[in-house]
C-alpha positions as CSV (number, residue, x, y, z in Angstrom):
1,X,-19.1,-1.2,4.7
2,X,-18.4,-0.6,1.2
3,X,-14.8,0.4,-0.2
4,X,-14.7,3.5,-2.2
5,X,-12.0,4.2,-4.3
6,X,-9.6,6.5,-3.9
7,X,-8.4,8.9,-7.0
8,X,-5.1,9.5,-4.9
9,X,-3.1,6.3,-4.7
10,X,0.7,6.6,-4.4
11,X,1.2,2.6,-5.4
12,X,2.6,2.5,-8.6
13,X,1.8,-1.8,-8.7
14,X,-0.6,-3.0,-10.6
15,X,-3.5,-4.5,-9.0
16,X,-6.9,-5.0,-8.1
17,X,-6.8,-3.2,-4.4
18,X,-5.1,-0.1,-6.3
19,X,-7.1,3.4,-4.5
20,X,-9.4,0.5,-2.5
21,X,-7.6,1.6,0.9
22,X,-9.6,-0.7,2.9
23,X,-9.0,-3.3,0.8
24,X,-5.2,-2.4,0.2
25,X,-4.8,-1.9,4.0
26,X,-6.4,-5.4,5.1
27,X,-4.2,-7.3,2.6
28,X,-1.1,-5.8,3.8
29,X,-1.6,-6.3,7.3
30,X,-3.0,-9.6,7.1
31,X,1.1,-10.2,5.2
32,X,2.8,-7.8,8.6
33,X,3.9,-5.6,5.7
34,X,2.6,-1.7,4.9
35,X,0.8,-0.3,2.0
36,X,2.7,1.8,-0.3
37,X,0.6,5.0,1.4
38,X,3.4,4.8,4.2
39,X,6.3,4.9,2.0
40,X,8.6,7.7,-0.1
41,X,8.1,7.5,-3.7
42,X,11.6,6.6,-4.1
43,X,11.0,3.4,-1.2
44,X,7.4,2.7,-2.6
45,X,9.1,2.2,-6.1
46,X,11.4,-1.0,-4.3
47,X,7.8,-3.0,-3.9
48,X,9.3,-3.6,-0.8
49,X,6.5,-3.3,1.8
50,X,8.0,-4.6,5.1
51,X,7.7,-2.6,8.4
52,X,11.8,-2.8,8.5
53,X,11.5,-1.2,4.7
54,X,9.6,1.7,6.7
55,X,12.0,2.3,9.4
56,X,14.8,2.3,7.6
């Protein structure tokens, strides 16, 4: 399956996965933590990407 990027992407951190959701998504879970899709602007700006991030 090949990634296709998305023009979209909330994350404003710089790196290689940015718009590759696949990518982004497999990183993130493979670390128990989110990607920055799930958060508020305001929380996604924090870098903070743990689950407790998101339910709080």
């Amino acid at each position: 399956m090949t990634c296709k990027k998305q023009k979209d992407c909330n994350c404003s951190y710089p790196c290689d996965k940015k718009g590759l959701c696949c990518e982004c998504i497999a990183y993130h879970r493979k670390r128990g933590e989110l990607p920055a899709c799930y958060f508020s602007e305001e929380k996604e700006k924090t870098y903070d990407r743990s689950i407790s991030n998101y339910l709080h």
